[in-house]
N, CA, C and O atoms as a Tinker XYZ file with bonds, in Angstrom:
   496  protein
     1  N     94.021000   43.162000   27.069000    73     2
     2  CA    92.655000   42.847000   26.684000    64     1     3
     3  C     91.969000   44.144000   26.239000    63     2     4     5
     4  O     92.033000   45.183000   26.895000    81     3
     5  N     91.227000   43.997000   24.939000    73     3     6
     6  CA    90.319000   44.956000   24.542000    64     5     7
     7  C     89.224000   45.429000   25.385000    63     6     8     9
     8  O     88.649000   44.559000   26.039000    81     7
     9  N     88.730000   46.911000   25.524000    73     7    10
    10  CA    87.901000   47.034000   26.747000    64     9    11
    11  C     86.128000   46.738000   25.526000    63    10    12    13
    12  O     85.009000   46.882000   26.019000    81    11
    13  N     86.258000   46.497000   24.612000    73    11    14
    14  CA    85.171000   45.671000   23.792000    64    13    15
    15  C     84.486000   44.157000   24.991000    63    14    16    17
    16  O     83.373000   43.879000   25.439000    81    15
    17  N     85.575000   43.662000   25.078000    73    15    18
    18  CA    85.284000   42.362000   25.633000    64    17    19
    19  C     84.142000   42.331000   27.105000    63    18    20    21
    20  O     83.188000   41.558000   27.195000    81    19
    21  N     84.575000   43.462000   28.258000    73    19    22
    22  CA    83.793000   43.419000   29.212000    64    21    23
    23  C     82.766000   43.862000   28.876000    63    22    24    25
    24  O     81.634000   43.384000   28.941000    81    23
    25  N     83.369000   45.430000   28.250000    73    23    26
    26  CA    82.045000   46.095000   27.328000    64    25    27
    27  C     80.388000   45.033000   26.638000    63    26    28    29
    28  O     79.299000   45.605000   26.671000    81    27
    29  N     80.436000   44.287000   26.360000    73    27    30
    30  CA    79.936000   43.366000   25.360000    64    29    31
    31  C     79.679000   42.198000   26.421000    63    30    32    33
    32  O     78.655000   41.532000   26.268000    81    31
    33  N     80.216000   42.011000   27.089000    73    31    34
    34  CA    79.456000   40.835000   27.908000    64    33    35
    35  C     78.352000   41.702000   29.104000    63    34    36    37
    36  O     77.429000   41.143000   29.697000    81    35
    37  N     78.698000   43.034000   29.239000    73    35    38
    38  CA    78.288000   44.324000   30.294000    64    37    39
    39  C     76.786000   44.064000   30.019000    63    38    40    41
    40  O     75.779000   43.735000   30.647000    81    39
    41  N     77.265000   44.478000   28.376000    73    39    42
    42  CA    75.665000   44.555000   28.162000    64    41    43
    43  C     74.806000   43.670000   28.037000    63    42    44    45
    44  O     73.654000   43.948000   28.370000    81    43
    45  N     75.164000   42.150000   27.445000    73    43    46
    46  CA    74.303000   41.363000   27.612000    64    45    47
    47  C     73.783000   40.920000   28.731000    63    46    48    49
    48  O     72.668000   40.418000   28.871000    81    47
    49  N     74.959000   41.188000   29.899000    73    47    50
    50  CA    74.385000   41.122000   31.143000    64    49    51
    51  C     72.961000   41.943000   31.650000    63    50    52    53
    52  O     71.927000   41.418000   32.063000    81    51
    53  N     73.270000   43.489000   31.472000    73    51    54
    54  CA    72.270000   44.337000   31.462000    64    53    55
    55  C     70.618000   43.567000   30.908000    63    54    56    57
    56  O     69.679000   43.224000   31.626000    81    55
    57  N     70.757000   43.480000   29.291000    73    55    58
    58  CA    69.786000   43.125000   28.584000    64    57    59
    59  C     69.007000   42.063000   29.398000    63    58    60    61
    60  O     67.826000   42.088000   29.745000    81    59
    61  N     70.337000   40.749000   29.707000    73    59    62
    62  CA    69.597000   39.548000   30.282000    64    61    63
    63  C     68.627000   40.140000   31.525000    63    62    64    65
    64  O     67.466000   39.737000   31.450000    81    63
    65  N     68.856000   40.834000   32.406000    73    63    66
    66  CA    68.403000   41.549000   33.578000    64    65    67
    67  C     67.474000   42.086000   33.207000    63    66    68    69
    68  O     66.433000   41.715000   33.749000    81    67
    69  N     67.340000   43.284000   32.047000    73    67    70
    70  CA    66.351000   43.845000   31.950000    64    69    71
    71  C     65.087000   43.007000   31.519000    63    70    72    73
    72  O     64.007000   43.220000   32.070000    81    71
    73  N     65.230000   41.995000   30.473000    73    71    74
    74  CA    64.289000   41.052000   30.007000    64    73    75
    75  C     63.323000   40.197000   30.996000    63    74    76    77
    76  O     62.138000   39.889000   30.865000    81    75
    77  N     64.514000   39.851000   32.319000    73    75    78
    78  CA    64.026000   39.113000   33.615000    64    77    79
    79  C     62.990000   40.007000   34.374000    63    78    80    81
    80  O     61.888000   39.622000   34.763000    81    79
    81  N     63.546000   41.330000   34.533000    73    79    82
    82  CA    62.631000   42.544000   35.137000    64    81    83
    83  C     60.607000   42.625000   34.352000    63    82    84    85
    84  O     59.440000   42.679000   34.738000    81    83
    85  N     61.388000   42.581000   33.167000    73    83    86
    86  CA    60.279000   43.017000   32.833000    64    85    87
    87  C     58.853000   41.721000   32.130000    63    86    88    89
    88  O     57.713000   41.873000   31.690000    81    87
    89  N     59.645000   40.681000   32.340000    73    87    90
    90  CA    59.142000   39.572000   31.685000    64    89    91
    91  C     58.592000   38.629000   32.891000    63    90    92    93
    92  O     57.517000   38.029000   32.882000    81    91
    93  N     59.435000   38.629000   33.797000    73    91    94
    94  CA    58.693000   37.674000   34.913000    64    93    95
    95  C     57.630000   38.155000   36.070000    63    94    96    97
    96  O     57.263000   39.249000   36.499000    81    95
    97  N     57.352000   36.924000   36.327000    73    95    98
    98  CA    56.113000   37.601000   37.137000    64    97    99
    99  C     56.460000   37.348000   38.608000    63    98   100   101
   100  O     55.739000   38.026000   39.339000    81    99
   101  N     57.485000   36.457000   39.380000    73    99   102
   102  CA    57.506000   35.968000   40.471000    64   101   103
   103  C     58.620000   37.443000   40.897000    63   102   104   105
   104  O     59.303000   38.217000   40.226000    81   103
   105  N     58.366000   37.298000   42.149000    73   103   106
   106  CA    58.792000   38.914000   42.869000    64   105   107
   107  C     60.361000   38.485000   43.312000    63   106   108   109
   108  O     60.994000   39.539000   43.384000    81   107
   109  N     61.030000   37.605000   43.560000    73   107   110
   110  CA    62.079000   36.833000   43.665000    64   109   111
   111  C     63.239000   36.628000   42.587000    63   110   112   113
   112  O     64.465000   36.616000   42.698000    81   111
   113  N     62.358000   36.467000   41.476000    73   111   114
   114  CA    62.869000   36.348000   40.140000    64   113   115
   115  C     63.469000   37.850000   39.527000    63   114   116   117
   116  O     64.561000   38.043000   38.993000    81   115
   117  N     62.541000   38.682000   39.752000    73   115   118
   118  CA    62.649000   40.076000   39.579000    64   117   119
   119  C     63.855000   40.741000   40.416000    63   118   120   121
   120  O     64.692000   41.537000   39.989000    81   119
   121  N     63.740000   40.242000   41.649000    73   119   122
   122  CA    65.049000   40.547000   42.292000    64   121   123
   123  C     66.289000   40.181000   41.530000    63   122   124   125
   124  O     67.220000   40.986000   41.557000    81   123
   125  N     66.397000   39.226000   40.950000    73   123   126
   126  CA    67.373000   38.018000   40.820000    64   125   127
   127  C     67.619000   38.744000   39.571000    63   126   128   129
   128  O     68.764000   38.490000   39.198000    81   127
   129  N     67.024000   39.534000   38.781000    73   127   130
   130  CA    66.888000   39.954000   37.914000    64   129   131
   131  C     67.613000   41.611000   37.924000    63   130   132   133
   132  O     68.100000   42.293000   37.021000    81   131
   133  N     67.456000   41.797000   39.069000    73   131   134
   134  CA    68.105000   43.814000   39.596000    64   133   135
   135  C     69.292000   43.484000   39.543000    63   134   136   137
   136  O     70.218000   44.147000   39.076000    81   135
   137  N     69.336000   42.311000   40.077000    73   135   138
   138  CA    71.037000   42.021000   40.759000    64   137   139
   139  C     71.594000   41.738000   39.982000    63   138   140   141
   140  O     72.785000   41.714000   40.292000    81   139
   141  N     71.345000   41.373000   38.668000    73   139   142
   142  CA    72.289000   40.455000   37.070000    64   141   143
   143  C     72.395000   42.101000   36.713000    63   142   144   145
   144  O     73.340000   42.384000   35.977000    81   143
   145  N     71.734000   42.964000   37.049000    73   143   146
   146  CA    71.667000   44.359000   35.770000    64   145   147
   147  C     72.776000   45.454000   36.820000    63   146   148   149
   148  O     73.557000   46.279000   36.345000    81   147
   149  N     72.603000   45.219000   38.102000    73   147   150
   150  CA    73.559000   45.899000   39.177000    64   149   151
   151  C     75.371000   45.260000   39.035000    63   150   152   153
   152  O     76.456000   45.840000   39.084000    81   151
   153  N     74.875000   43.475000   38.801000    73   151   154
   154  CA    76.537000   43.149000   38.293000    64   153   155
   155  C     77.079000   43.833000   36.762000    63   154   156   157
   156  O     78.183000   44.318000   36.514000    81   155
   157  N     76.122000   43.709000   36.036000    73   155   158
   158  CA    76.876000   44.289000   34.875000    64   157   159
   159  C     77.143000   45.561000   34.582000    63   158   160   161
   160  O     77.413000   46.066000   33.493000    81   159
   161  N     77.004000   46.230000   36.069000    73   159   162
   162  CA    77.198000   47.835000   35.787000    64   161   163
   163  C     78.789000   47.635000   36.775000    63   162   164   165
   164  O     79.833000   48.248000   36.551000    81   163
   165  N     78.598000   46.786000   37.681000    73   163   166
   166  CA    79.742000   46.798000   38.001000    64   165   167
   167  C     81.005000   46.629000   37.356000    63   166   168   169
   168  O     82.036000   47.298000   37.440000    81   167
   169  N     80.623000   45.227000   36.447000    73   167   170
   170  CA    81.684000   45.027000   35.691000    64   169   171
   171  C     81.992000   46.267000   34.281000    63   170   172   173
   172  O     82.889000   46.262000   33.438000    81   171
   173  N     81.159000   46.971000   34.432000    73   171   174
   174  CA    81.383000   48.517000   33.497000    64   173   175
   175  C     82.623000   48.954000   34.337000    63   174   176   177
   176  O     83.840000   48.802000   34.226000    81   175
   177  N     81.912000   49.472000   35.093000    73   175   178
   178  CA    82.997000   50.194000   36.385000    64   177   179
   179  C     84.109000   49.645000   36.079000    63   178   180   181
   180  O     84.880000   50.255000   35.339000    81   179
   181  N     84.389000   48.564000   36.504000    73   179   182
   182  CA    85.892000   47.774000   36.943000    64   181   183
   183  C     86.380000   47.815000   35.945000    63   182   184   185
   184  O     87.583000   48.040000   36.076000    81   183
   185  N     85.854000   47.634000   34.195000    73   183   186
   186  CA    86.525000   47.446000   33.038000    64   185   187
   187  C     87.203000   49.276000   32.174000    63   186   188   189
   188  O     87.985000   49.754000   31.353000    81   187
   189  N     86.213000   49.574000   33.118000    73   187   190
   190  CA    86.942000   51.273000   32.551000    64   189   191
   191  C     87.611000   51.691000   33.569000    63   190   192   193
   192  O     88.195000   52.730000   33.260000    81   191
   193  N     87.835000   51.344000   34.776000    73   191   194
   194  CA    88.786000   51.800000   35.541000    64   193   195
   195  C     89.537000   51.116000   35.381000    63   194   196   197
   196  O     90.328000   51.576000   36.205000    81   195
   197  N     90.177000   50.067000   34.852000    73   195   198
   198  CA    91.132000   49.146000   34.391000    64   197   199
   199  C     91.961000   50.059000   33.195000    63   198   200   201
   200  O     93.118000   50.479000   33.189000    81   199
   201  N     91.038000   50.159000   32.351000    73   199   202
   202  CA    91.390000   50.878000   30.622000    64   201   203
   203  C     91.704000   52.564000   31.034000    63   202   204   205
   204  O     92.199000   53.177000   30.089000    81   203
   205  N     91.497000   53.365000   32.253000    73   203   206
   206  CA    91.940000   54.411000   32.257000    64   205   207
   207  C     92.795000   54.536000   33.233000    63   206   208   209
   208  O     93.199000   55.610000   33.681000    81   207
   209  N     93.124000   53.385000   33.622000    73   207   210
   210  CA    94.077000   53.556000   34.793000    64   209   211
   211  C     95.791000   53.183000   34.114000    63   210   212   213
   212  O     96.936000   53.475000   34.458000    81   211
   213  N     95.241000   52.482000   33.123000    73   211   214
   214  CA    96.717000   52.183000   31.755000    64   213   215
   215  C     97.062000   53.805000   31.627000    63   214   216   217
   216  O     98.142000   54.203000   32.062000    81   215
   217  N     96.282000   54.573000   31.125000    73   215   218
   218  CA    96.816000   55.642000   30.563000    64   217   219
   219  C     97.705000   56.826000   31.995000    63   218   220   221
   220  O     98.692000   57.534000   31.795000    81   219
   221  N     97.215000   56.729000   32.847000    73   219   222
   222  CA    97.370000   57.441000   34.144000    64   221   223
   223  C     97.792000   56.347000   35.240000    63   222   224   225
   224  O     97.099000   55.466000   35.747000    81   223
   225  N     99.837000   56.839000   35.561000    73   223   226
   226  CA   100.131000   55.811000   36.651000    64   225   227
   227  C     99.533000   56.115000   37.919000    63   226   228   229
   228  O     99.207000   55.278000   38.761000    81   227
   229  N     99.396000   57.466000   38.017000    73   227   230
   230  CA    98.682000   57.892000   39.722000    64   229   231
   231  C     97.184000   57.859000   39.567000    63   230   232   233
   232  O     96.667000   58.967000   39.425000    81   231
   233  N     96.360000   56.786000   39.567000    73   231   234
   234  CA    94.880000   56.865000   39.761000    64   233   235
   235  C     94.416000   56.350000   41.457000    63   234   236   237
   236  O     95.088000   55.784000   42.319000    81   235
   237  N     93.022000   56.815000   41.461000    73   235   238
   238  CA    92.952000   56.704000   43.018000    64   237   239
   239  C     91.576000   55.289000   42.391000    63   238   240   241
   240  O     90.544000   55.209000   43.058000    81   239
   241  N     91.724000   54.486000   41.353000    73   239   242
   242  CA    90.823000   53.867000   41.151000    64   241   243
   243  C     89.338000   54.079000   41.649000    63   242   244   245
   244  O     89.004000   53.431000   42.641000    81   243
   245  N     88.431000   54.904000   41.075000    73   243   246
   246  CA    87.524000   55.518000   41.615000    64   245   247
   247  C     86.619000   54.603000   40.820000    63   246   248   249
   248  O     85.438000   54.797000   41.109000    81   247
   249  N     86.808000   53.670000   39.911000    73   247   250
   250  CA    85.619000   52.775000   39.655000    64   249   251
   251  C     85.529000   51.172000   40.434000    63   250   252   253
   252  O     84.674000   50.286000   40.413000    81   251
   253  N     86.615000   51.288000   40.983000    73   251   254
   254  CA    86.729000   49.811000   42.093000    64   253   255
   255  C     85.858000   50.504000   43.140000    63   254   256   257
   256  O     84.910000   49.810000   43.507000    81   255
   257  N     85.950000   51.624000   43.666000    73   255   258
   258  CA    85.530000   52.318000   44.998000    64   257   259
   259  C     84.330000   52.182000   44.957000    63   258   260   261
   260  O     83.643000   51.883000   45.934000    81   259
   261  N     83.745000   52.461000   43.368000    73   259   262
   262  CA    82.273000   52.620000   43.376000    64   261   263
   263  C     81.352000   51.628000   43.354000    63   262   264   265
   264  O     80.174000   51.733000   43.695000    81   263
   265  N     82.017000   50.469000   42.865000    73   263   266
   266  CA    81.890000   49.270000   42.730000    64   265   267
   267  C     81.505000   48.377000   43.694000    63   266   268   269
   268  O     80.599000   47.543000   43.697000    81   267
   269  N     82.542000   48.753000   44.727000    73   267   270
   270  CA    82.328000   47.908000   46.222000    64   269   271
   271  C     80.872000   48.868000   46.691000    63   270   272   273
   272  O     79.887000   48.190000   46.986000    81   271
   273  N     80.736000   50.289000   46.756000    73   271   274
   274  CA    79.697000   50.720000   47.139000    64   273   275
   275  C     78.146000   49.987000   46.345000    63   274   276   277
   276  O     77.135000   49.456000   46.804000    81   275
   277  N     78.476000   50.202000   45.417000    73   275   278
   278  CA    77.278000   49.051000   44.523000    64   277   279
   279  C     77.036000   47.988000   45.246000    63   278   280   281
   280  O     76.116000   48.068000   46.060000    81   279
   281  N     77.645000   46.980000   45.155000    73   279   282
   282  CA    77.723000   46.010000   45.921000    64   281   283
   283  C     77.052000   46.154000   47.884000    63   282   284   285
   284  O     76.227000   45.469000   48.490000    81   283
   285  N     77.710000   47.094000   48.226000    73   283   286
   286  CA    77.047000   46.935000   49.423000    64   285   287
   287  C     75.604000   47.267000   49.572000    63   286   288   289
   288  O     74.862000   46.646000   50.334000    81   287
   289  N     75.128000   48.518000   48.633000    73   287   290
   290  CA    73.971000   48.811000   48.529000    64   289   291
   291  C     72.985000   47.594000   47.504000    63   290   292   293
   292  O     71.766000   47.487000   47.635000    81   291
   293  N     73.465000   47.110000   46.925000    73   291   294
   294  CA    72.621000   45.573000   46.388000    64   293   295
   295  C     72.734000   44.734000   47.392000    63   294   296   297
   296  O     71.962000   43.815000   47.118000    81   295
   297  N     73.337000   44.477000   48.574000    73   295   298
   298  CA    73.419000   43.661000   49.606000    64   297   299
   299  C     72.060000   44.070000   50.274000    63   298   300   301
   300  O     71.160000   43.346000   50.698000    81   299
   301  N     72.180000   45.622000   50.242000    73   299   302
   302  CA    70.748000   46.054000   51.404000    64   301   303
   303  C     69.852000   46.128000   50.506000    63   302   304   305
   304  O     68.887000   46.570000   51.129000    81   303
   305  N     69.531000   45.982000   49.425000    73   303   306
   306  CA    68.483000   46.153000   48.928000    64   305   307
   307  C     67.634000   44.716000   48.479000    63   306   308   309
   308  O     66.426000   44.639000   48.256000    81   307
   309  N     68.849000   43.391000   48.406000    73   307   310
   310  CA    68.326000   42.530000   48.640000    64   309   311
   311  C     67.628000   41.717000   49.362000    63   310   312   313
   312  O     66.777000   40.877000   49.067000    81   311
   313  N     68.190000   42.141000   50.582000    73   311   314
   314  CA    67.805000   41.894000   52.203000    64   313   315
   315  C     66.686000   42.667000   52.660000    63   314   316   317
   316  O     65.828000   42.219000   53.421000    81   315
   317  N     66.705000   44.281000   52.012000    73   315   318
   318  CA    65.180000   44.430000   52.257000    64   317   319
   319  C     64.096000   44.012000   51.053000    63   318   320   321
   320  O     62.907000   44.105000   51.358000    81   319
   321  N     64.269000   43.777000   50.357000    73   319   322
   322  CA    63.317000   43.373000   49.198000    64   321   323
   323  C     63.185000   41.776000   49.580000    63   322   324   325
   324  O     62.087000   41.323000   49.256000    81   323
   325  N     63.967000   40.940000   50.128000    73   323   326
   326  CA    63.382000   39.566000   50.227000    64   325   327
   327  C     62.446000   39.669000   51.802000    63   326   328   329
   328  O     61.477000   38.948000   52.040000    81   327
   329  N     62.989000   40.716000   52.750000    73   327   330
   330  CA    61.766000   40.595000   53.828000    64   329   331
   331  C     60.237000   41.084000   53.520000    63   330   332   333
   332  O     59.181000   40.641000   53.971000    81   331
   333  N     60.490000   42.199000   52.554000    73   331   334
   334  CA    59.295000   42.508000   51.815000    64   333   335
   335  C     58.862000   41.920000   51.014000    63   334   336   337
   336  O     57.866000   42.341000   50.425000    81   335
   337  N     59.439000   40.733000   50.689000    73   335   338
   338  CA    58.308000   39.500000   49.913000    64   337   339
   339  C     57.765000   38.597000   50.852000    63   338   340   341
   340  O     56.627000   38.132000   50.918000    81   339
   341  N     58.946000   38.386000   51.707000    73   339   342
   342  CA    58.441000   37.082000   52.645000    64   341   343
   343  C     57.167000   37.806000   53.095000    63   342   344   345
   344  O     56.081000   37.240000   52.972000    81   343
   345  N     57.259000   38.980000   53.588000    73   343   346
   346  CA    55.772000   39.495000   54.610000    64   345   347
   347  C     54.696000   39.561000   53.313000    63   346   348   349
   348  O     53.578000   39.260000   53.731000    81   347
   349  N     54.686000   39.789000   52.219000    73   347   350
   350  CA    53.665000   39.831000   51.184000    64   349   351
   351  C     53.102000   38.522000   51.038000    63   350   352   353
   352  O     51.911000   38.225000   51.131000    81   351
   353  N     54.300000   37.593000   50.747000    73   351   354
   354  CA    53.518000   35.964000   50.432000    64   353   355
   355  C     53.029000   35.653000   51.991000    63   354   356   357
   356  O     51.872000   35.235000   51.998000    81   355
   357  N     53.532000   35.738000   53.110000    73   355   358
   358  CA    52.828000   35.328000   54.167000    64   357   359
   359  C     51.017000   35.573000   53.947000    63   358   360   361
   360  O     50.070000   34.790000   53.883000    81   359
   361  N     51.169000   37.281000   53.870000    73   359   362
   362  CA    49.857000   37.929000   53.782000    64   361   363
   363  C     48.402000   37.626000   53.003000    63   362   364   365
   364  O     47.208000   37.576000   53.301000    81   363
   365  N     49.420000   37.421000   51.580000    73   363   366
   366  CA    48.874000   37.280000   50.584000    64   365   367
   367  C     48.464000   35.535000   50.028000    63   366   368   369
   368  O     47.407000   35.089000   49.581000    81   367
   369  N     49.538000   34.989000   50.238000    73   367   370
   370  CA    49.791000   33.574000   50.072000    64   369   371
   371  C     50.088000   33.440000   48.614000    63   370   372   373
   372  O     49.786000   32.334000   48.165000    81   371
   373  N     50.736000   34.503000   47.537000    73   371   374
   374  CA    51.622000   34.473000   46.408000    64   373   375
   375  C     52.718000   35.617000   46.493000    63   374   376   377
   376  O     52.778000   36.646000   47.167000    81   375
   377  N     53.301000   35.220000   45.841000    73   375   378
   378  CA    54.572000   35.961000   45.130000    64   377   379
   379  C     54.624000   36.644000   43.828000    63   378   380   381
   380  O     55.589000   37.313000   43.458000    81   379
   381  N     53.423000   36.429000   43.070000    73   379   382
   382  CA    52.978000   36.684000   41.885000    64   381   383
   383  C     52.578000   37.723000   41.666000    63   382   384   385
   384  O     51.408000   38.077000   41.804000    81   383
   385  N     53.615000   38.476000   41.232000    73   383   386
   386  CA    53.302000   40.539000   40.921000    64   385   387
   387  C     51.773000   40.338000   40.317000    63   386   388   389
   388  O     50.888000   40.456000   41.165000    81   387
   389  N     51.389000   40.079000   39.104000    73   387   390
   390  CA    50.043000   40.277000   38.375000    64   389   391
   391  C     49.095000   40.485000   39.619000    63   390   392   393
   392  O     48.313000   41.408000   39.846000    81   391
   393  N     49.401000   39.318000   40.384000    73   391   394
   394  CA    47.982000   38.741000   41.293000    64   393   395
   395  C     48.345000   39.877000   42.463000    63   394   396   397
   396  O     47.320000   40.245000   43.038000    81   395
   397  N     49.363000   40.415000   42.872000    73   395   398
   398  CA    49.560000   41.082000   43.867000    64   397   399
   399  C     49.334000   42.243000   43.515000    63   398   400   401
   400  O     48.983000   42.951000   44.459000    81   399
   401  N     49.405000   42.921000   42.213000    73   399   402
   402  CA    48.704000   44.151000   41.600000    64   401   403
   403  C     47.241000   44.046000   41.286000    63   402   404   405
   404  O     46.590000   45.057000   41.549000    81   403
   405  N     46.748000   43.272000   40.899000    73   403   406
   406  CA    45.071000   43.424000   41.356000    64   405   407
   407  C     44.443000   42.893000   42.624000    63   406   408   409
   408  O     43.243000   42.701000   42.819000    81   407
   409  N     45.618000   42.653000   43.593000    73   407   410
   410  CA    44.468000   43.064000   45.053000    64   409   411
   411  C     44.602000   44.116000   45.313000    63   410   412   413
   412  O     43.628000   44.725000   45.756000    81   411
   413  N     46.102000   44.907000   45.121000    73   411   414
   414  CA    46.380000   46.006000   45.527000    64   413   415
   415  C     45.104000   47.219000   45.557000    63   414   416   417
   416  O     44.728000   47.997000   46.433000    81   415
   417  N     44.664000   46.958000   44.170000    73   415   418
   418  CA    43.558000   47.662000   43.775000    64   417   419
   419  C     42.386000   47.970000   44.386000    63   418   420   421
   420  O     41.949000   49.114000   44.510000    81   419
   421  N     41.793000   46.834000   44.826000    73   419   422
   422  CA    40.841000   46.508000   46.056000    64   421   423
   423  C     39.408000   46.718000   45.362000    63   422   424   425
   424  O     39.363000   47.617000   44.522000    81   423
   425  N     38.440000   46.123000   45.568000    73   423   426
   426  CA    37.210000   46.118000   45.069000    64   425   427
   427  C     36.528000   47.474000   45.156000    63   426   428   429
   428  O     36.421000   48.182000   46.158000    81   427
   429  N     36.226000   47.632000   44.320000    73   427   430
   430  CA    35.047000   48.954000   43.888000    64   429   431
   431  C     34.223000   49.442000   44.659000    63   430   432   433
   432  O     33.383000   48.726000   45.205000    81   431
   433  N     34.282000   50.595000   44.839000    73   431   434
   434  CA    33.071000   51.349000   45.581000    64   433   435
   435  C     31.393000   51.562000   45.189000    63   434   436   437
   436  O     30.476000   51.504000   46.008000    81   435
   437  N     31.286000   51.762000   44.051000    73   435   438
   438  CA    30.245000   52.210000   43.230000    64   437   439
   439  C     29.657000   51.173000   42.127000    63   438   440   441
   440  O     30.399000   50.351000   41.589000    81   439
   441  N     28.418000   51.257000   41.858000    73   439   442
   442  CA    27.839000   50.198000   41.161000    64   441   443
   443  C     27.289000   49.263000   41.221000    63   442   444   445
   444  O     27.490000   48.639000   42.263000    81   443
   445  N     26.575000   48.792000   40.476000    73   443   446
   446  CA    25.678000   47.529000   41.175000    64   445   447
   447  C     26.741000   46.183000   41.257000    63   446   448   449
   448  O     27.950000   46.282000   41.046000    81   447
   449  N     26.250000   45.289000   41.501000    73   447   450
   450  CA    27.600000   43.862000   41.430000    64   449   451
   451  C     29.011000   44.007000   42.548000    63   450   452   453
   452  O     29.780000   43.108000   42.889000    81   451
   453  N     29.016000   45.210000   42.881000    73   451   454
   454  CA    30.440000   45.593000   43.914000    64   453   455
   455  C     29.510000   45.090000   45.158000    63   454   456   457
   456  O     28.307000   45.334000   45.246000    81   455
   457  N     30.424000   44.202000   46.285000    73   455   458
   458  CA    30.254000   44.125000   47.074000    64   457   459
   459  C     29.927000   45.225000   48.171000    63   458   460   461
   460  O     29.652000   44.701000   49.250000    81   459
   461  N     29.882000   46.748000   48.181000    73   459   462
   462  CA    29.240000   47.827000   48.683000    64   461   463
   463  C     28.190000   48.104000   48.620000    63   462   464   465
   464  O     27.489000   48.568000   49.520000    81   463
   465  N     27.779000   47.757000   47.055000    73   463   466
   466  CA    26.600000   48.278000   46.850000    64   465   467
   467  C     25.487000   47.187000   46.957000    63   466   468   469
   468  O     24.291000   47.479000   46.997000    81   467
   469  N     26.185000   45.324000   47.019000    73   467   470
   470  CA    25.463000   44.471000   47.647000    64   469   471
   471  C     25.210000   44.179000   49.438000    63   470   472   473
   472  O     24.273000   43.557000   49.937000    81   471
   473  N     25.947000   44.605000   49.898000    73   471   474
   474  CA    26.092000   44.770000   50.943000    64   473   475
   475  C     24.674000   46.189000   51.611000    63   474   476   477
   476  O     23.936000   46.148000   52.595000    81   475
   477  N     24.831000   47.196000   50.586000    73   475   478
   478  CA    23.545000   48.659000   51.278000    64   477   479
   479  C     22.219000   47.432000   50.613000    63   478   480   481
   480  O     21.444000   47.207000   51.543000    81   479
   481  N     21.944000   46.912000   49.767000    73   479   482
   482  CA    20.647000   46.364000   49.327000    64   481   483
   483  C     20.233000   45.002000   50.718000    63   482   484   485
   484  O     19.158000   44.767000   51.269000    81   483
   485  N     21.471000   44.411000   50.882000    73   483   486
   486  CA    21.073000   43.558000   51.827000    64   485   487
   487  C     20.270000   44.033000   52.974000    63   486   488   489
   488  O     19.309000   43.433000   53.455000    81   487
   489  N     20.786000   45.246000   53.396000    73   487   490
   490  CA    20.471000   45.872000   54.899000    64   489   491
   491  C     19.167000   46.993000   54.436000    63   490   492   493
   492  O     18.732000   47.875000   55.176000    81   491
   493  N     18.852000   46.804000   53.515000    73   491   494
   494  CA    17.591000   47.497000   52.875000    64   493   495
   495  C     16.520000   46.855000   52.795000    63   494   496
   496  O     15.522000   47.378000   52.297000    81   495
């Protein structure tokens, strides 16, 4: 097999991932989205340690090795990124990056109309 073939599905994998990253808004989805762009780096790995391991009979396959390490570290990063949503939507009651980036923000200090500065007129 031509190393074109993994090559070329690698990347659409990547692309599909990156498009999900940057296009969706649900925090779940986005995950779902790391993990399509983390497999297609794997399948990089595995397809060039395949294609250079033809040329060289003594290889210590160092892109399978790295591969499984990928993998375990997308295991933990999934597991902490879904407890760090569950505790956000508990908190928050969405999952919705947009909406979860403008509370983050938090209401204004200064100015008339900000709840601070309605709050000093009340007690005035």
């Amino acid at each position: 097999m031509h190393l074109a073939y993994p090559a070329v599905l690698s990347a659409l994998l990547f692309c599909t991932g990156l498009y999900g990253v940057l296009a969706r808004r649900n925090a779940i989805l986005v995950l779902m989205s790391v993990e399509l762009m983390l497999n297609a780096v794997n399948l990089n790995l595995v397809a060039f340690d395949v294609w250079l391991s033809r040329a060289a009979r003594d290889t210590l396959h160092s892109g399978q090795a790295l591969t499984l390490f990928t993998i375990a570290i997308a295991a933990a990063e999934i597991g902490i990124g879904l407890a760090i949503v569950l505790a956000v939507y508990r908190n928050r009651g969405t999952s919705d990056i947009d909406k979860l980036r403008d509370t983050a923000e938090g209401p204004e200090t200064e100015g008339p109309g900000t709840p601070a500065a309605e709050k000093a007129e009340a007690t005035a």
